[in-house]
mmCIF file of the C-alpha atoms, coordinates in Angstrom:
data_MODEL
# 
_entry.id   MODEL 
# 
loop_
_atom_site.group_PDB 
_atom_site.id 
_atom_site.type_symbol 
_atom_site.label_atom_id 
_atom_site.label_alt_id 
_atom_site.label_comp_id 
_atom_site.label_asym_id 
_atom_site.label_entity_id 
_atom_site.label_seq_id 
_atom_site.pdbx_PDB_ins_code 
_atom_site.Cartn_x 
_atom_site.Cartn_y 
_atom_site.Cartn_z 
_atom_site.occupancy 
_atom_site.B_iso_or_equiv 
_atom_site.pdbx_formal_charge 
_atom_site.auth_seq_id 
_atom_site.auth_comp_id 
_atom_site.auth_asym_id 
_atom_site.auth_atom_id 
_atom_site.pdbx_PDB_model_num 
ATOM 1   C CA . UNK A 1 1   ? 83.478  115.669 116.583 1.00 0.00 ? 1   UNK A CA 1 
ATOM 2   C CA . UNK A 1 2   ? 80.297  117.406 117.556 1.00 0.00 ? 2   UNK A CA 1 
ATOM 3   C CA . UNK A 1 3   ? 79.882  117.890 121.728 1.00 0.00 ? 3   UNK A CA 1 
ATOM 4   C CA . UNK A 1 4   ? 76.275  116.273 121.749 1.00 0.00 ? 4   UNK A CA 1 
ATOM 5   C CA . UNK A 1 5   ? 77.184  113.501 119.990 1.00 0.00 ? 5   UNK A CA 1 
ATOM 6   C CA . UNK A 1 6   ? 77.999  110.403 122.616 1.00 0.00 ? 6   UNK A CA 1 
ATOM 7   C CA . UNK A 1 7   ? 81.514  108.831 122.338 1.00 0.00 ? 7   UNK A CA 1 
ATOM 8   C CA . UNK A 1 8   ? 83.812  105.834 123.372 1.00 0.00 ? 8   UNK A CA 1 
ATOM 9   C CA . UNK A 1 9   ? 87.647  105.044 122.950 1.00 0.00 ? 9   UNK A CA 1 
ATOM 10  C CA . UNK A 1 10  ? 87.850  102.766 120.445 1.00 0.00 ? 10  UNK A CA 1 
ATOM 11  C CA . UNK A 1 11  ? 89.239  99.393  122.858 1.00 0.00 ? 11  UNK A CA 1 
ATOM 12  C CA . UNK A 1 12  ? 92.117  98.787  119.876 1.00 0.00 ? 12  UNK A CA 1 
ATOM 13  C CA . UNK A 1 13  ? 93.715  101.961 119.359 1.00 0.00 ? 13  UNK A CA 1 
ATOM 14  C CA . UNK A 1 14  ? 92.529  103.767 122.201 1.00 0.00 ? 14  UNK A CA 1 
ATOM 15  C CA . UNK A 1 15  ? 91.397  107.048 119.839 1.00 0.00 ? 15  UNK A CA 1 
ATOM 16  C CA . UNK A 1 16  ? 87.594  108.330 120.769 1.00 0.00 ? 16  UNK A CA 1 
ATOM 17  C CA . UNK A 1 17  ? 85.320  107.556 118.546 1.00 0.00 ? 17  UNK A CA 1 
ATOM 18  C CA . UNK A 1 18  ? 81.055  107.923 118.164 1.00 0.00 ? 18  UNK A CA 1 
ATOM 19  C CA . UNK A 1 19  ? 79.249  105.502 119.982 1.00 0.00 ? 19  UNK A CA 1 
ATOM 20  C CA . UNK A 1 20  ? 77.491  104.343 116.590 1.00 0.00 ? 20  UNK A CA 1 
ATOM 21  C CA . UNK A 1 21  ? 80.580  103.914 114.704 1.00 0.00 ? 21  UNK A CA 1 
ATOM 22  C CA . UNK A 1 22  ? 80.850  100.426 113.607 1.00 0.00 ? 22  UNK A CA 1 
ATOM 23  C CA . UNK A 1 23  ? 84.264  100.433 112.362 1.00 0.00 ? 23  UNK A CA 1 
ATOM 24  C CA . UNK A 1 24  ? 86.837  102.836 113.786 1.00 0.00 ? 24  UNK A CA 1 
ATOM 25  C CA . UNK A 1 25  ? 88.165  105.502 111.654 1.00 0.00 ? 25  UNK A CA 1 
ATOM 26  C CA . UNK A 1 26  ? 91.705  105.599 112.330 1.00 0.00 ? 26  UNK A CA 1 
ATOM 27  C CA . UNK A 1 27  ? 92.296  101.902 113.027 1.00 0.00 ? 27  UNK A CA 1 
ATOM 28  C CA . UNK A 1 28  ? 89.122  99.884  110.889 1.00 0.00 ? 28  UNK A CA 1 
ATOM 29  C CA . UNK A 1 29  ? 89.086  97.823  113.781 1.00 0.00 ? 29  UNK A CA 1 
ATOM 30  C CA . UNK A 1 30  ? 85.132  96.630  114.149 1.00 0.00 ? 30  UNK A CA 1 
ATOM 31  C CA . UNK A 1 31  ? 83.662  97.563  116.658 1.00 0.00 ? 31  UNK A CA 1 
ATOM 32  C CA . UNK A 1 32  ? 81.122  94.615  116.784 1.00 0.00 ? 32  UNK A CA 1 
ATOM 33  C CA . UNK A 1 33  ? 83.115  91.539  116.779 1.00 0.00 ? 33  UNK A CA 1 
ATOM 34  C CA . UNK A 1 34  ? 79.741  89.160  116.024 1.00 0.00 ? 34  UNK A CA 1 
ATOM 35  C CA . UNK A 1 35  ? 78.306  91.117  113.338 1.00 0.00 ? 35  UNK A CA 1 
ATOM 36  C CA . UNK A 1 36  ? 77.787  89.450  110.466 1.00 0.00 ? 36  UNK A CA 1 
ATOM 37  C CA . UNK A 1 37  ? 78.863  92.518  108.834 1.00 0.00 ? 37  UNK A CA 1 
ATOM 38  C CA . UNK A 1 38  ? 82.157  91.796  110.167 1.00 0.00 ? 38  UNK A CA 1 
ATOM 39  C CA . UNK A 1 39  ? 84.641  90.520  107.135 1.00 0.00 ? 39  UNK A CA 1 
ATOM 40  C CA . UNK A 1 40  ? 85.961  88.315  109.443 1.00 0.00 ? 40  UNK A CA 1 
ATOM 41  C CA . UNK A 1 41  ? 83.023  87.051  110.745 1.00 0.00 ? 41  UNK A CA 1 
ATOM 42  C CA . UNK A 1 42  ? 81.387  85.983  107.272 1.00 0.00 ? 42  UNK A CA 1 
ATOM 43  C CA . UNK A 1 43  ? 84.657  84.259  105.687 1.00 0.00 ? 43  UNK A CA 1 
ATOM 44  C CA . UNK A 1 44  ? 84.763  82.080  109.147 1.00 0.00 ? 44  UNK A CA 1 
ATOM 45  C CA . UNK A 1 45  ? 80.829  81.557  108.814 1.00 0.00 ? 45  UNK A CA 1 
ATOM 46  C CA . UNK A 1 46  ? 82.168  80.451  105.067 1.00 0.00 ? 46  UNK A CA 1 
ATOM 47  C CA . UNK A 1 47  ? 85.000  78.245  106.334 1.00 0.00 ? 47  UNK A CA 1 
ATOM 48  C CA . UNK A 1 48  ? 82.633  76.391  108.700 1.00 0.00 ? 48  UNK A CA 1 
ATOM 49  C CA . UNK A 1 49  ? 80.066  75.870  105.901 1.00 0.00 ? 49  UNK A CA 1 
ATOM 50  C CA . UNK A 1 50  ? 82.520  74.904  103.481 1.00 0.00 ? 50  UNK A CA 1 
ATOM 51  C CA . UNK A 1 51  ? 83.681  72.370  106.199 1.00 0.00 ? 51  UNK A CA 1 
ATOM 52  C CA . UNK A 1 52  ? 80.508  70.906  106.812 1.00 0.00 ? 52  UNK A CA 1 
ATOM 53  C CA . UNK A 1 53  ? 79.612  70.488  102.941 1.00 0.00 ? 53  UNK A CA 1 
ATOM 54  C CA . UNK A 1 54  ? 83.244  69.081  102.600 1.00 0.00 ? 54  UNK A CA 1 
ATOM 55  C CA . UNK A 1 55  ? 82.757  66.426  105.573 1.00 0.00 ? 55  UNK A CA 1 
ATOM 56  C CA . UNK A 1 56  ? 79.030  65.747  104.363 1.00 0.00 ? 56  UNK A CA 1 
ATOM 57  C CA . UNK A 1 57  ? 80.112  64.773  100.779 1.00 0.00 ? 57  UNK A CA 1 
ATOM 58  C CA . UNK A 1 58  ? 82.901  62.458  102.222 1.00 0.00 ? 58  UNK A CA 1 
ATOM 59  C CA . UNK A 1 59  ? 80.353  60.423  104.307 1.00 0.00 ? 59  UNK A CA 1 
ATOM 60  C CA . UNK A 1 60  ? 78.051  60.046  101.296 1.00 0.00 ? 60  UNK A CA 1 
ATOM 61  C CA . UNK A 1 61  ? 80.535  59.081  99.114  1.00 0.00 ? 61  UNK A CA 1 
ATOM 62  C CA . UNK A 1 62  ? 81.621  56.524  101.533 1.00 0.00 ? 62  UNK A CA 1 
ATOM 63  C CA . UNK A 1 63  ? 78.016  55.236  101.771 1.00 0.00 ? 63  UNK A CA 1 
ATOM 64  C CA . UNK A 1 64  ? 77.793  55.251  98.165  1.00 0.00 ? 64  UNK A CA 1 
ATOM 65  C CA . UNK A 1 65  ? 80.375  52.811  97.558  1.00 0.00 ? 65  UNK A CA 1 
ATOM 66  C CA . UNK A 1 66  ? 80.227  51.155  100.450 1.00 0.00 ? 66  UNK A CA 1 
ATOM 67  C CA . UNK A 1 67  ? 82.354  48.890  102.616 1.00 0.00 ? 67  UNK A CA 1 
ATOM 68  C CA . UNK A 1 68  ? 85.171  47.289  101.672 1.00 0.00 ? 68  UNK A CA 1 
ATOM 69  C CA . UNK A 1 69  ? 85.642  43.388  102.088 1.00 0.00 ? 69  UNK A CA 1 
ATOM 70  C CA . UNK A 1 70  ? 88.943  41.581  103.128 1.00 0.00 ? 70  UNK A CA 1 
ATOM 71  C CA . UNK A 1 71  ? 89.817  38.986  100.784 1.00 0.00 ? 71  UNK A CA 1 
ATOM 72  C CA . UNK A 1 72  ? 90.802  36.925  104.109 1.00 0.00 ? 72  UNK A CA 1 
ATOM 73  C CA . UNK A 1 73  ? 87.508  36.726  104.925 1.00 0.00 ? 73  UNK A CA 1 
ATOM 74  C CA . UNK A 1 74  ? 86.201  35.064  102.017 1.00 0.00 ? 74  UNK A CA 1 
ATOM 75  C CA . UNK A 1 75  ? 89.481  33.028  101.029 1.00 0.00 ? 75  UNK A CA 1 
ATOM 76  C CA . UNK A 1 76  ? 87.421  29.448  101.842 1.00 0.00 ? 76  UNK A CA 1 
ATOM 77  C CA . UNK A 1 77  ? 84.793  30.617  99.612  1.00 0.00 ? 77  UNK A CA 1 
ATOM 78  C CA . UNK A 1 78  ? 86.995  31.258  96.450  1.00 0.00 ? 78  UNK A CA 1 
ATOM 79  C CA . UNK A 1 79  ? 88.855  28.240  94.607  1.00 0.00 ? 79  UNK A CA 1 
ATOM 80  C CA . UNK A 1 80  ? 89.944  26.605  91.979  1.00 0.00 ? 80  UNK A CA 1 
ATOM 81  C CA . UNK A 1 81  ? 87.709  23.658  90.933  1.00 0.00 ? 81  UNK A CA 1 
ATOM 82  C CA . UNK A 1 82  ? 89.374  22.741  88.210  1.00 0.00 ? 82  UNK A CA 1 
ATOM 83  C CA . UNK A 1 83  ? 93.180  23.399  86.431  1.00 0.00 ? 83  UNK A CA 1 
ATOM 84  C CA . UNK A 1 84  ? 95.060  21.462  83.494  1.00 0.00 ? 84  UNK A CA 1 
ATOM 85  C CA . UNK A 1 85  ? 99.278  21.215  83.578  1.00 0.00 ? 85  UNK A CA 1 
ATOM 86  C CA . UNK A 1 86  ? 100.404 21.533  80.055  1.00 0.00 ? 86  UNK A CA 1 
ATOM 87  C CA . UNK A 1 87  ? 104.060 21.535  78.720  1.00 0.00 ? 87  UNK A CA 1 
ATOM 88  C CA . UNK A 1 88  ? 105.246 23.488  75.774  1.00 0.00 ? 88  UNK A CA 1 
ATOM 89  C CA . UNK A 1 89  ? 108.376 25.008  73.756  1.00 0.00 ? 89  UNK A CA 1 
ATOM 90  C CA . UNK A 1 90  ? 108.534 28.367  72.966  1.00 0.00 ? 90  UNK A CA 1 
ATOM 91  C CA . UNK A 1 91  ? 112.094 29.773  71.503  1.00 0.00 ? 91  UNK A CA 1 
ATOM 92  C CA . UNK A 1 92  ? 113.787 27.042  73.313  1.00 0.00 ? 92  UNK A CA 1 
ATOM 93  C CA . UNK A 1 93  ? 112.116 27.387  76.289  1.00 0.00 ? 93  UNK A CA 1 
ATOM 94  C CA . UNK A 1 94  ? 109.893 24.564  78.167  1.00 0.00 ? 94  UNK A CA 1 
ATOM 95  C CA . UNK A 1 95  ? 106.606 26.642  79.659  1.00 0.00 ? 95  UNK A CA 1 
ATOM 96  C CA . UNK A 1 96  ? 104.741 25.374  81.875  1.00 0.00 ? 96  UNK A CA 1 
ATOM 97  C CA . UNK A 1 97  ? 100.952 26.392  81.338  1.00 0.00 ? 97  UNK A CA 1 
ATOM 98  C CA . UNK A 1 98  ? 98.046  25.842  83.572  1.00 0.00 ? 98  UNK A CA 1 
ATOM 99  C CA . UNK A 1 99  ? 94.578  26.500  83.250  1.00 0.00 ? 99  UNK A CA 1 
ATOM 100 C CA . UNK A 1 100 ? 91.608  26.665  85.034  1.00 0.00 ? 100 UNK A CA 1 
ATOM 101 C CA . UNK A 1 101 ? 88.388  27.789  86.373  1.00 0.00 ? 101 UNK A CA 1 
ATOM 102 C CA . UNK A 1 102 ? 87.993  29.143  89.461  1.00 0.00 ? 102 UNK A CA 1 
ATOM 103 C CA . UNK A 1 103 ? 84.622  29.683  90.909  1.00 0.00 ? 103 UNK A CA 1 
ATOM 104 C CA . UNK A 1 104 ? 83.348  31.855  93.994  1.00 0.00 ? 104 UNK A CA 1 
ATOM 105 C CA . UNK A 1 105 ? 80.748  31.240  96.559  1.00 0.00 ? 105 UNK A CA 1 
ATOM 106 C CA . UNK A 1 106 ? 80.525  34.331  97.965  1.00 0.00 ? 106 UNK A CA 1 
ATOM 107 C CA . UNK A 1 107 ? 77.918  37.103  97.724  1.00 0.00 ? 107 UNK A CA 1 
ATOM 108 C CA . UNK A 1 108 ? 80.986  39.892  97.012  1.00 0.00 ? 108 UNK A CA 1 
ATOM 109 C CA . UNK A 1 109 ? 82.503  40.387  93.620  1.00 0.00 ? 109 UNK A CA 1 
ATOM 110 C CA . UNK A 1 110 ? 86.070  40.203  93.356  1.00 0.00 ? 110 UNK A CA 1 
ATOM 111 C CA . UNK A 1 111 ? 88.589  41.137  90.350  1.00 0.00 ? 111 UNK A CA 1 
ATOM 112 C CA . UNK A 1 112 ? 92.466  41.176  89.866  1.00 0.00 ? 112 UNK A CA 1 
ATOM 113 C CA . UNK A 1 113 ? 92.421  37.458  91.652  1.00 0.00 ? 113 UNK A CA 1 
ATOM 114 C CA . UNK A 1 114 ? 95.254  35.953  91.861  1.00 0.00 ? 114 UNK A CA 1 
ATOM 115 C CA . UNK A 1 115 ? 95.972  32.716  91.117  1.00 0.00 ? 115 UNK A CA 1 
ATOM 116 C CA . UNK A 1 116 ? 99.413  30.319  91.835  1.00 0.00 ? 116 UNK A CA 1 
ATOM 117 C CA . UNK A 1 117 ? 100.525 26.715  90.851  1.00 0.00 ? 117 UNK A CA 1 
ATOM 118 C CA . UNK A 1 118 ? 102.925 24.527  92.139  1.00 0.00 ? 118 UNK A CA 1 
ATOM 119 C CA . UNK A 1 119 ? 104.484 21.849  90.781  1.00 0.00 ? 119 UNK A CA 1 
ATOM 120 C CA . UNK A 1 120 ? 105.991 18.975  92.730  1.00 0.00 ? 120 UNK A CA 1 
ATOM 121 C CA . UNK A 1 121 ? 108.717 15.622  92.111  1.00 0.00 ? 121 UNK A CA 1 
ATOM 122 C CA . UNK A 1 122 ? 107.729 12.370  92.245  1.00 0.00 ? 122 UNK A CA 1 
ATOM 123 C CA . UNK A 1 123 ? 108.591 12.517  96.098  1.00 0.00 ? 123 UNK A CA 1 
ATOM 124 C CA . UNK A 1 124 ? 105.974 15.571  96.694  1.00 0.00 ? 124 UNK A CA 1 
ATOM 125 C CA . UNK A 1 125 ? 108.670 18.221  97.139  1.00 0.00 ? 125 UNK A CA 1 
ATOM 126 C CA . UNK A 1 126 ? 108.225 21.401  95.503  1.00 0.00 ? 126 UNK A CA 1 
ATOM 127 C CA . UNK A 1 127 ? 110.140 22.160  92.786  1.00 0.00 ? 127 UNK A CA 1 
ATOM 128 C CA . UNK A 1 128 ? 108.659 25.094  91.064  1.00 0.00 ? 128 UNK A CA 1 
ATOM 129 C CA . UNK A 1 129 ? 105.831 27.466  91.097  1.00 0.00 ? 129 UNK A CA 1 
ATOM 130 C CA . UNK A 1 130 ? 104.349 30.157  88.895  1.00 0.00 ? 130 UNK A CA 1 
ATOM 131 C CA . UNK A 1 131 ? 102.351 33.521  90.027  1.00 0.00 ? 131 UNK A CA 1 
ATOM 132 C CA . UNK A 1 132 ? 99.865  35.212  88.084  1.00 0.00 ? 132 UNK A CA 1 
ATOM 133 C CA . UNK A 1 133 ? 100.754 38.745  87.192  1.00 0.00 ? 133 UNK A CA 1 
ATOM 134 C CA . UNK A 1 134 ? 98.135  40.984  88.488  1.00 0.00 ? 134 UNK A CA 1 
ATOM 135 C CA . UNK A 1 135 ? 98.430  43.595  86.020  1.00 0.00 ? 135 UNK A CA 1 
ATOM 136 C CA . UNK A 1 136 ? 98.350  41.056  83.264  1.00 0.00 ? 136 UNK A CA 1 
ATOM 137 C CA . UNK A 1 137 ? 95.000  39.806  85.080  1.00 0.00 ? 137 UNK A CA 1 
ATOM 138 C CA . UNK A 1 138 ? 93.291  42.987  86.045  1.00 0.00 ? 138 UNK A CA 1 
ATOM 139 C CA . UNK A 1 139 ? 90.121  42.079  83.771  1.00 0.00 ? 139 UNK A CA 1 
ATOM 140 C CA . UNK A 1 140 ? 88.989  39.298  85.310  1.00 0.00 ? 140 UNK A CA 1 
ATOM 141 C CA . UNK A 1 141 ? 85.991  39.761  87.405  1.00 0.00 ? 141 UNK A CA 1 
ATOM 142 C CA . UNK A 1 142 ? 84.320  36.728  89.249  1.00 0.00 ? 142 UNK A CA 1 
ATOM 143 C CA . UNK A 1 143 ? 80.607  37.818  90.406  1.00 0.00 ? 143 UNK A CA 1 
ATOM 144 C CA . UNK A 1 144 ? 78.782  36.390  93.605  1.00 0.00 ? 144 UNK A CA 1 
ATOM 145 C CA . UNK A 1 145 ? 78.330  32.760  92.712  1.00 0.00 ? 145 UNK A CA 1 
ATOM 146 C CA . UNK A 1 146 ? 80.066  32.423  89.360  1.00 0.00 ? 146 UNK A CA 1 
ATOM 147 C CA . UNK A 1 147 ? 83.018  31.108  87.789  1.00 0.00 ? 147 UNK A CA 1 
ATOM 148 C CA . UNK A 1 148 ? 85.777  32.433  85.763  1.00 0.00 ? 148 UNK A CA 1 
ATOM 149 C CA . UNK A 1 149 ? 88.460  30.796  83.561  1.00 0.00 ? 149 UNK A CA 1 
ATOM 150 C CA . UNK A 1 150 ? 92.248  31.506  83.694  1.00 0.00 ? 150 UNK A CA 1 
ATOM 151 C CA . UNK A 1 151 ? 95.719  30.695  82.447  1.00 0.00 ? 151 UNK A CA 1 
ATOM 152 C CA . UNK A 1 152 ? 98.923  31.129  83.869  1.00 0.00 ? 152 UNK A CA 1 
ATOM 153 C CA . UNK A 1 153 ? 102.440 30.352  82.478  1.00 0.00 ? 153 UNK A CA 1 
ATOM 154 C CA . UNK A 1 154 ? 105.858 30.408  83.171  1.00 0.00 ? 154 UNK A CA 1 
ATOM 155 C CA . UNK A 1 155 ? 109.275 29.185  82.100  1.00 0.00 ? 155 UNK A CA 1 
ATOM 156 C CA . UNK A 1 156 ? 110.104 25.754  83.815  1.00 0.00 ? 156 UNK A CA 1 
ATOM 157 C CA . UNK A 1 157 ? 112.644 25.897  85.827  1.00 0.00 ? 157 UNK A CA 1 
ATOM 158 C CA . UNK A 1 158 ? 113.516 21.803  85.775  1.00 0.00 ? 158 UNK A CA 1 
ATOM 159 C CA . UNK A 1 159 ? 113.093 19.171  82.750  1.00 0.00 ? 159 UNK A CA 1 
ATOM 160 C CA . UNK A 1 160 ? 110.073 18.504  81.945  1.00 0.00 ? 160 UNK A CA 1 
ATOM 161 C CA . UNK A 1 161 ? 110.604 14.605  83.143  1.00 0.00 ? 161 UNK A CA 1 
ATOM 162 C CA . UNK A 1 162 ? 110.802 16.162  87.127  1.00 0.00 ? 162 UNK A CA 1 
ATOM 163 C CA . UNK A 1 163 ? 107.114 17.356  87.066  1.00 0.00 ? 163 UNK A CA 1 
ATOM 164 C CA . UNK A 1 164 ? 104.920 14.788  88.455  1.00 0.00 ? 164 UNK A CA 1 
ATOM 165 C CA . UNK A 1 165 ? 101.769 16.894  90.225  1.00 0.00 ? 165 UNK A CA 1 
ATOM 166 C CA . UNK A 1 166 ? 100.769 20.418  90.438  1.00 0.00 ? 166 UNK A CA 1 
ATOM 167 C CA . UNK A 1 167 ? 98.474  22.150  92.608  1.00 0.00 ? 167 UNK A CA 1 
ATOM 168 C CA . UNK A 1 168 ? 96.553  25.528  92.026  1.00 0.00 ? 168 UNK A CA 1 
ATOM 169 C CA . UNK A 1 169 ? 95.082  28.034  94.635  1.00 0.00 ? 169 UNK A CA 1 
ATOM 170 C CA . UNK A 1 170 ? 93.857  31.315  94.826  1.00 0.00 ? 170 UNK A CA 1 
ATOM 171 C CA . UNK A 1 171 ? 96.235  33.600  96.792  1.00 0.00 ? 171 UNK A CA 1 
ATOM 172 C CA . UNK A 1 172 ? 94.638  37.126  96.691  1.00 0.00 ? 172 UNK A CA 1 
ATOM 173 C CA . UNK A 1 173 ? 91.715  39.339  95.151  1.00 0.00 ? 173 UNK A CA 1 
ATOM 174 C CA . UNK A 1 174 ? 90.651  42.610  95.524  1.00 0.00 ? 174 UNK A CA 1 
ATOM 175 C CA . UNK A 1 175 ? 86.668  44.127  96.329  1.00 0.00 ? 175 UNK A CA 1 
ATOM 176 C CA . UNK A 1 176 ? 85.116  44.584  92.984  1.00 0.00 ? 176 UNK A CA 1 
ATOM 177 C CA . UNK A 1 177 ? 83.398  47.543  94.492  1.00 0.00 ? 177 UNK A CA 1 
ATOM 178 C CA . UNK A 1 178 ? 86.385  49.247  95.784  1.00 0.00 ? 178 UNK A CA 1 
ATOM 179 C CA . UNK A 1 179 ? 87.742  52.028  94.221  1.00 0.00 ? 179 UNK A CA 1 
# 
């Protein structure tokens, strides 16, 4: 190095260097560690943006669709209004079938509902009861203040003689608008 020229020791490896050098020579260690010159300063600058747009996108996606509603909430407001018990043979088994309508009250729409029956003895003890199969029902969408029809069936699990009443509800349903 030149005598007039001003130096410093480089404060990683401790070799003298020129006082304008912006990476040392024998180490590459920058000299300026804020520089946005700096390799490691621009892919951090990069991470952080890349964070920000990542977080930003989340909350707007969230906005977009919007808040999810608890069937709990709304379980008074969606019912059955009116179901039919049927009894039939199929390859020498008695089916129960039920059908209905079901009808909701509520300003949320709400698919893959699912409906039960139960069917009682002459005493009122229950004796059997049938589930909708939510993958069977997945289609079925009931918007704010409509009605839908369904059917459910099942193999009977006593003669048909020991079914006296039935009774249908609504046990679940899912947010129309969630994903």
């Amino acid at each position: 190095m030149a005598e007039a020229e001003p130096t410093k020791v480089c404060p990683h490896c401790a070799e003298t260097i020129k006082v304008a050098a912006k990476v040392c020579p024998h180490c590459r260690y920058w000299q300026k560690r804020w520089s946005l010159q700096n390799p490691q300063v621009g892919a951090t600058l990069c991470a952080v943006i890349g964070f920000g747009m990542f977080i930003g996108l989340t909350v707007s996606i969230d906005r977009l669709i919007g808040p999810k509603e608890e069937f709990a909430t709304y379980r008074d407001e969606i019912s059955v209004v009116d179901s039919r018990l049927s009894h039939r043979i199929y390859e020498s088994n008695l089916l129960n079938t039920v059908v209905g309508t079901i009808t909701n009250r509520s300003n949320v729409t709400w698919k893959d509902v699912g409906v039960e029956a139960q069917f009682f003895d002459k005493s009122g003890r229950q004796i059997d009861a049938i589930t909708v199969n939510a993958n069977d029902y997945h289609s079925v969408v009931i918007l704010p203040h409509g009605e839908a029809s369904f059917k459910i069936e099942g193999k009977a699990a006593r003669p048909e003689s020991d079914y006296d009443t039935f009774k249908t509800t609504v046990r679940w349903a899912k947010d129309a608008d969630a994903l």
